[in-house]
C-alpha angles and dihedrals in degrees: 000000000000128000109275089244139013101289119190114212119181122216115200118181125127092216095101092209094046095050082048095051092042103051083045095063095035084052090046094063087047112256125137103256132191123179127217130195094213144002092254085052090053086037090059103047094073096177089067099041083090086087117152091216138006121212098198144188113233092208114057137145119257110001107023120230084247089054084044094053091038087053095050091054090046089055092042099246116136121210132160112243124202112189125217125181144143100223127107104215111152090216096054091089090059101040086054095047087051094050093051096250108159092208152023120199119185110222125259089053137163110254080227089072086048094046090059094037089055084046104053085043090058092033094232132138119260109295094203 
């Protein structure tokens, strides 16, 4: 069953296949997806930034997903997060909790965790 609108969800990794997969699987439940390299690349397209919801990286180059999450609060705009990251840093639950991320995946992940995750940020019921 589709969203119930067009829904824009923005996924920001800079792991080329992962992005890919990601925005295939976001595309494939029918929500409107765009990818970005980086944070700053997310951060400069100001049009999309409008996202209902952003799937990021924690470890990027330049500005990390943690930075990104921290500038959009300071600029009030509220935005769920959901983490994702392949690192094993035992802090990374609790920086997430302080930045207001909603989620932290551990890569690799199943799409089913990503699936629910997508689904608490846009408060729906399961689409699968």
């Amino acid at each position: 069953m589709p969203p119930p609108r067009n829904l824009h969800i923005a996924v920001i990794d800079d792991d080329d296949s992962f992005r890919a997969a990601t925005e295939l699987l976001v595309r494939s439940l029918g929500f409107d997806v765009a990818g970005y390299e980086s944070a700053h690349s997310f951060l400069d397209r100001r049009p999309d930034r409008d996202a209902d919801c952003i799937i990021s990286d924690i470890n990027m180059p330049g500005m990390t997903g943690i930075e990104l999450k921290q500038q959009l609060n300071e600029e009030g705009i509220e935005v769920p997060v959901i983490f994702v990251s392949a690192q094993t840093d035992v802090t990374l639950p609790h920086r997430v909790r302080e930045c207001g991320g909603l989620a932290l995946l551990q890569k690799p992940f199943h799409g089913q965790n990503l699936i629910d995750a997508i689904n608490r940020a846009i408060g729906n019921h399961p689409l699968t």
